[in-house]
N, C-alpha and C positions, 0 to 999 in steps of 0.2 A: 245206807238206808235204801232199798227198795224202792221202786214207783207205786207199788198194789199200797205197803207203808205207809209209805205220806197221802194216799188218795183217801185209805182207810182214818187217817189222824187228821185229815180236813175235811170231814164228808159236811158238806153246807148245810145251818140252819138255817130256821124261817130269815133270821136279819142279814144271813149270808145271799140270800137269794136276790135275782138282777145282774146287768151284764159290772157292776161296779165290784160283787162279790165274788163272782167268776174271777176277775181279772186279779182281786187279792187272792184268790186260791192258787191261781196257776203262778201268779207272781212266788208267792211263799213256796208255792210246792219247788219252782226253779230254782229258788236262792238254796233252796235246802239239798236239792242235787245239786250244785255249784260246789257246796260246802264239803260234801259227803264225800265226791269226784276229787277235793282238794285236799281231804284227809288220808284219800287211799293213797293219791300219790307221794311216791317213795322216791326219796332223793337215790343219787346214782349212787352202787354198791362198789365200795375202793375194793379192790386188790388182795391186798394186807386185811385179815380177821385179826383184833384185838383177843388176847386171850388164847391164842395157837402156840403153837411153836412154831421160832419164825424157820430156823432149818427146815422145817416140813412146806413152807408156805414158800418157799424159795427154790423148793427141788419140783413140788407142784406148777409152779409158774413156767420153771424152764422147760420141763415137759410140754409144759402149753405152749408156749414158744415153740418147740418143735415138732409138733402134728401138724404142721399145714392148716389147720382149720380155724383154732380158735382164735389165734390172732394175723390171721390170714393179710386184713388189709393192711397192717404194719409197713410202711416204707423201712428200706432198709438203713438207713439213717437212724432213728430212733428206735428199730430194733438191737442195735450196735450199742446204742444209749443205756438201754434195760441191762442187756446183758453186762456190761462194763460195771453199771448197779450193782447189779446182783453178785458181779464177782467179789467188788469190794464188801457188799455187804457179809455174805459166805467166811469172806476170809477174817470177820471182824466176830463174827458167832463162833467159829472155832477158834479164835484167839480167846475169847470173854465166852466161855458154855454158860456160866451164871450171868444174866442181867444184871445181878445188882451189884456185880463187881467193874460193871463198865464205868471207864471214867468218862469223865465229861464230853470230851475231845470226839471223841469214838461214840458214846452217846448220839451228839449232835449230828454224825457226819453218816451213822447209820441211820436218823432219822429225814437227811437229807437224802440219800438215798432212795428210802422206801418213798417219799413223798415223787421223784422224780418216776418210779417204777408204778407208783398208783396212777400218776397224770396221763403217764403216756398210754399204760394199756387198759385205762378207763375209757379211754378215747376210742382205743382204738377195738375195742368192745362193742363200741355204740356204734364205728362206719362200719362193722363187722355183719351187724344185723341183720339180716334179712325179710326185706318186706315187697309181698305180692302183691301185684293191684291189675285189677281187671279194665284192660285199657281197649278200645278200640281202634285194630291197624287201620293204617291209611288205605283207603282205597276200599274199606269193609265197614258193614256193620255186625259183623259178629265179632263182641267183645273177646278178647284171649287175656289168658293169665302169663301176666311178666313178674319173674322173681330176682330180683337182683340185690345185692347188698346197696348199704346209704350211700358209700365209698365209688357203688359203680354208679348210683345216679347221678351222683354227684361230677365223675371223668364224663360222662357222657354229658350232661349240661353243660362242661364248661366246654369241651370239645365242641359242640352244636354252637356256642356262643362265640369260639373263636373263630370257627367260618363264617359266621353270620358278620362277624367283623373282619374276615378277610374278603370278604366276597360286598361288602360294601365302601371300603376303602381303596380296592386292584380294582375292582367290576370284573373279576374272574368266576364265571360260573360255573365252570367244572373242578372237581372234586378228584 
């Protein structure tokens, strides 16, 4: 819902009138963008689409894997993890091409799999993002634009944190 929306769907009457009916108006108007803001939000999109074919969804992935880009911040540890995933999984859809002839076993250990393959490169989706913010260098008042992935603000915060603790526990102040 819109703000023009709700100004237009609370426009004050006579008994509305006073700073008591102002204050229910913009109270309701907020609760109601509160609510609208918490509708739109979408829980995080796993990996794996219900309803695909999963050989397609697994040849897609590794592609992704290997462009450099889109799962860029991946260490290489749980990159190893995916692909080990994936292999087993690959090797368990050309054993079983029909689902509904998978047994149990192979079932469970493909859906163990996929669950491991959605965790890690949901994650690593989100340090992957890229977000600009217009900051003000030291030493300036003209703001500049910094873009950096979640993944680099994140290296660079703990970095600045660990000399902030090495530099208060040595008393070494060069760098």
């Amino acid at each position: 819902m819109k703000v023009t929306e709700i100004q237009s769907a609370f426009t004050p009457s006579k008994e509305w009138l006073g700073m008591k009916g102002m204050t229910k108006v913009l109270a309701t108007a907020a609760l109601l963008m509160c609510v609208a803001t918490a509708a739109d939000a979408a829980p995080k999109k796993e990996v794996f689409e219900s309803g695909k074919p999963l050989a397609e969804q697994i040849t897609k992935i590794e592609i992704d894997l290997n462009d450099g880009e889109t799962y860029a911040e991946l260490a290489l540890p749980e990159r190893s993890r995916v692909r080990e995933a994936l292999t087993r999984m690959r090797a368990v859809v050309e054993q079983y091409p029909e689902q509904k002839a998978l047994p149990e076993s192979a079932r469970m250990a493909l859906f163990n799999d996929q669950q491991v393959v959605n965790t890690v490169l949901t994650q690593a989706r989100e340090d992957s993002r890229l977000i600009c913010k217009r900051e003000k260098a030291i030493g300036s008042n003209m703001p500049v634009t910094q873009c950096m992935t979640v993944a680099q603000r994140e290296r660079i915060k703990a970095q600045a944190q660990g000399r902030m603790d090495k530099t208060q526990r040595v008393g070494n102040y060069s760098y």
